[in-house]
C-alpha positions as a LaTeX table, in Angstrom:
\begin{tabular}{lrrr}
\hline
Residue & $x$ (\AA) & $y$ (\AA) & $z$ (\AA) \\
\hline
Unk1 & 86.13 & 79.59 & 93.31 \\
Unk2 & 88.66 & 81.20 & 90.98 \\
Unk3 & 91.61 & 79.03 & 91.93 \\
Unk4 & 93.83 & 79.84 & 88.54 \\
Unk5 & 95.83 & 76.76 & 87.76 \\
Unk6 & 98.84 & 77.08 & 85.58 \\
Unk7 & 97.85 & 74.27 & 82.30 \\
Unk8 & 99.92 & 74.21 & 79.01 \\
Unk9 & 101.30 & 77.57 & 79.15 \\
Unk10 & 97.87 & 79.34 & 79.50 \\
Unk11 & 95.47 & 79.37 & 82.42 \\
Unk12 & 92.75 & 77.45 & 83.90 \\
Unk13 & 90.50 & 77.74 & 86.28 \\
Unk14 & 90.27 & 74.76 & 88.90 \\
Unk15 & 86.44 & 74.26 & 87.60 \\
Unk16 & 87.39 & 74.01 & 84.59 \\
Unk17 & 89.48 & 71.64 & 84.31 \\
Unk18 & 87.30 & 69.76 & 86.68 \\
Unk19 & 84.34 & 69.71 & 84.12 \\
Unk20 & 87.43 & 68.52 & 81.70 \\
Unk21 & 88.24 & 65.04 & 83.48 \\
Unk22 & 84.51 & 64.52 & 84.57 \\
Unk23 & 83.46 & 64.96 & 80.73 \\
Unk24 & 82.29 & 61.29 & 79.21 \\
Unk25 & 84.16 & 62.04 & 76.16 \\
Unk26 & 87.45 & 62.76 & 77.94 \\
Unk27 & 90.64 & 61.82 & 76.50 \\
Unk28 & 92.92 & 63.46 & 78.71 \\
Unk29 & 94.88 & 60.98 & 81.30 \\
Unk30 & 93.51 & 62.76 & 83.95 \\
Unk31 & 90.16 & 61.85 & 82.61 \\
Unk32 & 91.45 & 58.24 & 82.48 \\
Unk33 & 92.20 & 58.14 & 85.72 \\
Unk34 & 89.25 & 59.42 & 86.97 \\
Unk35 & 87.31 & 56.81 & 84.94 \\
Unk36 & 89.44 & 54.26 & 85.89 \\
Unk37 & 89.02 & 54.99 & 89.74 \\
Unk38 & 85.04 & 55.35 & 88.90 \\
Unk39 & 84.92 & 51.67 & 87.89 \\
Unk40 & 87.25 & 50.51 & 90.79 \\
Unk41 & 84.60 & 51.98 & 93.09 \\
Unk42 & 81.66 & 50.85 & 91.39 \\
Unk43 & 83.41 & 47.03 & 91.48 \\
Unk44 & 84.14 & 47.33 & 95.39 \\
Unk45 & 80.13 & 48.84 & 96.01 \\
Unk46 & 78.70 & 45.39 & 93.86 \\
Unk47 & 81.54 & 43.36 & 95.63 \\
Unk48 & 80.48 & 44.64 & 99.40 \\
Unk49 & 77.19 & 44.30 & 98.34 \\
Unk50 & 77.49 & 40.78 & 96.76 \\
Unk51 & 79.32 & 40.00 & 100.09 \\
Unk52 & 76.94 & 41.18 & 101.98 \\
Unk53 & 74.76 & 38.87 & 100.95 \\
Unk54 & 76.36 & 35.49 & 101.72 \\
Unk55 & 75.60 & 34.45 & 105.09 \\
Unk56 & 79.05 & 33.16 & 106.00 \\
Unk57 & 80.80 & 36.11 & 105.02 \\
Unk58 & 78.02 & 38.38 & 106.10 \\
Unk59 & 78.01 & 37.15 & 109.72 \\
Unk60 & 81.24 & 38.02 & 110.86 \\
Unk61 & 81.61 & 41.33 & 108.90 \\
Unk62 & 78.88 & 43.03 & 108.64 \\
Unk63 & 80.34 & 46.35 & 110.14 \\
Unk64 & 83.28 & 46.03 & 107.82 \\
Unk65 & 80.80 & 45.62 & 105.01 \\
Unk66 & 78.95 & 48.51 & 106.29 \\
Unk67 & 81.26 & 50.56 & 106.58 \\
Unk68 & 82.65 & 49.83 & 103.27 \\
Unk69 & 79.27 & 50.52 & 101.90 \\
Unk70 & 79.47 & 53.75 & 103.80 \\
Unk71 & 82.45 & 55.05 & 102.36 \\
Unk72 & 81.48 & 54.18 & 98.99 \\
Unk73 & 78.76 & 56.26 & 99.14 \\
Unk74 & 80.61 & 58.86 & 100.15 \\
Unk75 & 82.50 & 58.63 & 97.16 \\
Unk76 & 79.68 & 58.52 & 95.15 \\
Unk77 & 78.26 & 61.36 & 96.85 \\
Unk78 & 81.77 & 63.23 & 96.31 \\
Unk79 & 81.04 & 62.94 & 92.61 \\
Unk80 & 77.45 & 63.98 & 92.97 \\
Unk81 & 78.63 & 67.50 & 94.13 \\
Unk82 & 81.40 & 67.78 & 92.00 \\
Unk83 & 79.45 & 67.41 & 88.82 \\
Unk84 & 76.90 & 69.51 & 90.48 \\
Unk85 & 79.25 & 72.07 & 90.64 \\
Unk86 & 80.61 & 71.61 & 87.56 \\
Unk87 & 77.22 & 71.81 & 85.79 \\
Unk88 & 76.66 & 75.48 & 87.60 \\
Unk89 & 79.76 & 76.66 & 86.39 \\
Unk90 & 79.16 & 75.04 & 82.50 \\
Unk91 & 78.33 & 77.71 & 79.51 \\
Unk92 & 75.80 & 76.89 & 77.93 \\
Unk93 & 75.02 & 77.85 & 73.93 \\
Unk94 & 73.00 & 80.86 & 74.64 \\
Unk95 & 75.26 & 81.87 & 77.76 \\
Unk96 & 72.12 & 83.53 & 79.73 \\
Unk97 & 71.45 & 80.87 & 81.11 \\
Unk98 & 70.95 & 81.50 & 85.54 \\
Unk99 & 73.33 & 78.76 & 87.50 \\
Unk100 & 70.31 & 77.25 & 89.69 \\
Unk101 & 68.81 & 76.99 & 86.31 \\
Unk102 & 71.62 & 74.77 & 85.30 \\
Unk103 & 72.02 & 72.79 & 88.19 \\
Unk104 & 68.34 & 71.46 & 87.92 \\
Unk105 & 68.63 & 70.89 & 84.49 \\
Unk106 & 71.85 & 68.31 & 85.37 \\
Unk107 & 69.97 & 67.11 & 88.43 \\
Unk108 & 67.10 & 65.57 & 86.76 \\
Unk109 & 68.71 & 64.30 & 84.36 \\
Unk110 & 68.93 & 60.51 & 84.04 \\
Unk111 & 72.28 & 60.08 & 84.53 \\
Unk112 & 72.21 & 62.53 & 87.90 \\
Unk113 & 69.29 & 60.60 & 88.91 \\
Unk114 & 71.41 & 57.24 & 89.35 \\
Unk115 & 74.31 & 58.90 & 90.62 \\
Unk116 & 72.09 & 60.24 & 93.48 \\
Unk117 & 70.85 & 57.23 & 94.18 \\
Unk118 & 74.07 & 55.55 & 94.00 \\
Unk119 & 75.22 & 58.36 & 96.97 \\
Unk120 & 72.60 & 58.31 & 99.23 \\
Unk121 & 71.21 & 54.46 & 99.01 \\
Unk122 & 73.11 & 53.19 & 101.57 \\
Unk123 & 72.79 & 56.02 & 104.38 \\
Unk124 & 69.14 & 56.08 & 104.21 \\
Unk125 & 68.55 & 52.69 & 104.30 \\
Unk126 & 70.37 & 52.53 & 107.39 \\
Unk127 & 68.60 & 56.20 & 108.70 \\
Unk128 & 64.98 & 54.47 & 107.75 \\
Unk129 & 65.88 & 51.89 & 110.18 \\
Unk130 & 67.22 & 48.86 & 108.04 \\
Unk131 & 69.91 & 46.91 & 110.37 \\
Unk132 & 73.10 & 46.66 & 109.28 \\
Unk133 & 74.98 & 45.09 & 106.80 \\
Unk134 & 72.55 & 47.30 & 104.85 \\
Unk135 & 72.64 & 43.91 & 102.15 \\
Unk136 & 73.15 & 41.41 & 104.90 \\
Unk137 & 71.61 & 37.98 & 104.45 \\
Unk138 & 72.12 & 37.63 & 108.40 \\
Unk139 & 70.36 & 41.27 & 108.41 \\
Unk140 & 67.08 & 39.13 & 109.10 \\
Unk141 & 65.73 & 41.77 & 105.51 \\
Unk142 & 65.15 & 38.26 & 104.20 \\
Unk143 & 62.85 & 37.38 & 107.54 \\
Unk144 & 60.89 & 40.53 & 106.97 \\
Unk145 & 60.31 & 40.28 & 102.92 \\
Unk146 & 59.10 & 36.78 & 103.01 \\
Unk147 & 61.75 & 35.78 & 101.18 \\
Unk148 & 63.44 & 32.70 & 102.83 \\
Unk149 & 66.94 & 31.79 & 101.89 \\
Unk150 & 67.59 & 28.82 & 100.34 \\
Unk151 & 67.97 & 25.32 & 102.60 \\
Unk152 & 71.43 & 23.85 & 102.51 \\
\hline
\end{tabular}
């Protein structure tokens, strides 16, 4: 994990400048980007979600949507371990403190909290048993809750 990458005349270790672009404070482009592409997934998880929910969308793509859903996640997940790894790497003020020490400190943090959830939502509703589209209306969820969808 000591990739050295070459970075305005000095070097940099891969990690580094990892825990650079993920950094909510960020200025860099590469930061930008990375932000940029973090909203554009966020968007297509509430669109395939939104979609999911529709009945006449919903019925004839409810693998697409799932799958979708899927690979969002994976994304999301992606990030997870990134700033996970990021987090074990990070100095800290006093410098003693132990890596595992800092990883649990980022993972129950608020912010990890929601990422986690964003990552893993969607595969364990479907390993729990919850037919896909995980957000279908045609999922028959809506049969099970009580919930009846409104009459047209």
């Amino acid at each position: 994990m000591g990739a050295e990458l070459e970075s305005n005349g000095g070097t940099a270790t891969f990690w580094t400048r990892l825990g650079e672009a993920l950094a909510p404070n960020a200025r860099s482009p590469r930061a930008r980007t990375l932000r940029s592409l973090q909203v554009v997934v966020v968007v297509l998880a509430i669109a395939a979600l939104m979609l999911g929910t529709l009945p006449d969308i919903a019925r004839g793509n409810d693998l697409a949507l799932t799958v979708l859903a899927l690979v969002l996640s994976l994304l999301f997940g992606l990030e997870y371990a990134a700033r996970l790894a990021v987090a074990s790497r990070a100095a800290t003020a006093d410098d003693v403190a132990h890596p595992i020490r800092r990883c649990l400190a980022w993972m129950v943090s608020p912010l990890a909290l929601i990422d986690l959830l964003a990552a893993i939502a969607v595969p364990a509703a479907l390993a729990f048993g919850l037919p896909r589209p995980v957000c279908s209306a045609s999922s028959g969820f809506s049969r099970r809750s009580g919930i009846t969808p409104p009459l047209r």
